[in-house]
C-alpha positions in Angstrom: 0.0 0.0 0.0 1.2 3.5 -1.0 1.6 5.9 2.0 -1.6 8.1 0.7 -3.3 4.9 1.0 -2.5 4.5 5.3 -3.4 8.2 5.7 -6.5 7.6 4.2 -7.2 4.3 6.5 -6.0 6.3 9.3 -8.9 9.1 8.4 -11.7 6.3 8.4 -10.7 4.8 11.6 -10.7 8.0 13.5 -14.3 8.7 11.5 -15.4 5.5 13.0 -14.4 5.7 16.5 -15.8 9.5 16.4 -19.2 7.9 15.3 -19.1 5.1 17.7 -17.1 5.8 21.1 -18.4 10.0 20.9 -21.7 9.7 19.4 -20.5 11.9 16.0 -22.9 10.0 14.3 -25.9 11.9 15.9 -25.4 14.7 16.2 -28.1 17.8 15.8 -26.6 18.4 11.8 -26.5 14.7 11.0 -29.7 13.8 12.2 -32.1 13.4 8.8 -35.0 15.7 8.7 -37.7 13.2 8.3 -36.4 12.1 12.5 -36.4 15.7 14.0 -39.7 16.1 16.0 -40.8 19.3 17.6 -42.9 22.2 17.4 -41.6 25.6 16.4 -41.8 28.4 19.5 -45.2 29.8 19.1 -44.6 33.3 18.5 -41.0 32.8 17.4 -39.2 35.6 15.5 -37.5 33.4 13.6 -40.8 31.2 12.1 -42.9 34.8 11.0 -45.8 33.7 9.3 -45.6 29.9 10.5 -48.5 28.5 12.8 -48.2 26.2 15.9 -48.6 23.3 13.6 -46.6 20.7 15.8 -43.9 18.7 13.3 -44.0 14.9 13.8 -42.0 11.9 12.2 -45.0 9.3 10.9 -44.6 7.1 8.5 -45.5 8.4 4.8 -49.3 7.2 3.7 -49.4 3.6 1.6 -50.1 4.4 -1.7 -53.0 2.4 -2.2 -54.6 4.4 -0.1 -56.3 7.5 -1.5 -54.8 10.7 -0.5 -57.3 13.7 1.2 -56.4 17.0 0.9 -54.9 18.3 4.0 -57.1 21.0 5.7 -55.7 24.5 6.6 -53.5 24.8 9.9 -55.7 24.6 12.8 -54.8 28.1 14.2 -55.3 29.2 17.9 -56.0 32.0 20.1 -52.3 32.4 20.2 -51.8 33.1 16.8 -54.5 35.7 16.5 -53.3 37.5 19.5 -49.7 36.8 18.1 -51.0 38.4 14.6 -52.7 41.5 16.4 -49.3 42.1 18.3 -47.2 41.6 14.7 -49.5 44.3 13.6 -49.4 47.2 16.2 -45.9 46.3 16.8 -45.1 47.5 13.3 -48.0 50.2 13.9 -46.4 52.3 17.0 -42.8 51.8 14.4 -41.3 49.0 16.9 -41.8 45.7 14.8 -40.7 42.5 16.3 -38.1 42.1 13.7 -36.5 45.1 11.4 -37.8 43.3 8.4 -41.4 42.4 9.9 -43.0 44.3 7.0 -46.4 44.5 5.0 -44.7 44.0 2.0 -42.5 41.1 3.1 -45.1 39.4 5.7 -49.0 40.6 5.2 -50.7 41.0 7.6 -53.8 42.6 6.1 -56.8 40.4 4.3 -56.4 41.4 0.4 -59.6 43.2 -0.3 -60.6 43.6 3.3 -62.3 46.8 5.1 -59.0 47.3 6.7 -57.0 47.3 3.3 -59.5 50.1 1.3 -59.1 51.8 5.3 -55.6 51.3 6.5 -55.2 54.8 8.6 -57.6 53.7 11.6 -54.9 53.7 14.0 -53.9 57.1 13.3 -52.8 58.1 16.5 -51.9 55.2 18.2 -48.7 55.5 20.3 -48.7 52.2 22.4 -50.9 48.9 23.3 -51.1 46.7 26.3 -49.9 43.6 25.5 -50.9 41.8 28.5 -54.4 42.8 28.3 -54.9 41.7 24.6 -57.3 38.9 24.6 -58.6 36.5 21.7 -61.5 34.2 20.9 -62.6 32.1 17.9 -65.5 32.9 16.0 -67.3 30.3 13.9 -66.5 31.1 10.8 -63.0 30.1 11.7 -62.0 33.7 12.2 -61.1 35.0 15.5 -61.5 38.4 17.1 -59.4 39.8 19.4 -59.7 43.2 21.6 -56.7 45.1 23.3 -56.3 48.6 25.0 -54.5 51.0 23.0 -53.1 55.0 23.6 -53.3 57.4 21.5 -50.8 60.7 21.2 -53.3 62.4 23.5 -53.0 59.4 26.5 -56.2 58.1 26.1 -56.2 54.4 26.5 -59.2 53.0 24.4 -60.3 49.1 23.9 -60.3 48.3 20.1 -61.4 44.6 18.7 -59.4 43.3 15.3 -61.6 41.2 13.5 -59.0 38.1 11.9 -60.0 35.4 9.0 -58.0 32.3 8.6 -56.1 32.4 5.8 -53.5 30.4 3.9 -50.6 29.9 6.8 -52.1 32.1 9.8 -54.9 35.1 10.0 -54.9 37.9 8.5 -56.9 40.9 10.2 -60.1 41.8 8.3 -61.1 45.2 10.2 -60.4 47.4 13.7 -63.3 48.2 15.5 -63.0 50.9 17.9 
């Protein structure tokens, strides 16, 4: 054997005594996509416009079985309140993330009230976070209602009416 040829024996023992004696073989990069189980952080800045849709590893459908269309994401109370906060976040000019944008992540239903009326927040300086709270409706929507300030300190209760959409809600109209 050439002396290229021990080096490269020497390589694949060290390779396989990583992956067996150290665990190499495992670790967090290595491990195939289709194993990883998890949900993403609801609310996570680094999943905007992702749902609380958990992530599982099942085995893949038989193909004599017919397929059904999946249905949309069941979304929660969570991710209303978490769209509402996306929205007046990016209102009051402190998004969550410098590039949590209406043009890069809509927010706003295409065609809805709130789309042909976008200034109804004029005003609006701050919200209370804590106090925002969220229900379903049964059209799938949600509505959710939180105190807001305006530039004069007057602290008013607004609802956001939300339809499901594609990957989250999208907020329909403000009611004041």
């Amino acid at each position: 054997m050439t002396r290229s040829g021990f080096r490269v024996l020497r390589l694949l023992s060290v390779a396989a005594v990583c992956g067996v004696v150290a665990g190499c073989g495992a670790s967090a990069h290595t491990v195939p996509a289709a194993e990883r189980t998890g949900t993403p952080p609801v609310g996570s800045l680094d999943t905007l416009g992702t749902t609380s849709q958990t992530v599982s590893a099942t085995a893949a459908p038989q193909a004599s079985v017919a397929q059904i269309p999946t249905a949309a994401p069941a979304l929660s109370e969570d991710d209303a309140r978490y769209t509402v906060r996306r929205y007046l976040s990016r209102w009051i000019g402190q998004p969550l993330q410098p590039d949590d944008t209406e043009g890069r992540y809509p927010l706003v239903c295409a065609g809805s009230v709130l789309a042909n009326n976008p200034g109804k927040l004029t005003g609006t300086i701050s919200f209370d976070n804590d106090r925002m709270a969220a229900h379903r409706t049964g059209d799938g929507g949600a509505e959710v209602t939180v105190p807001v300030t305006n530039s004069a300190t007057v602290t008013t209760i607004i609802s956001f009416t939300l339809r499901a959409a594609a990957q989250s809600y999208c907020i329909e109209d403000i009611i004041n």
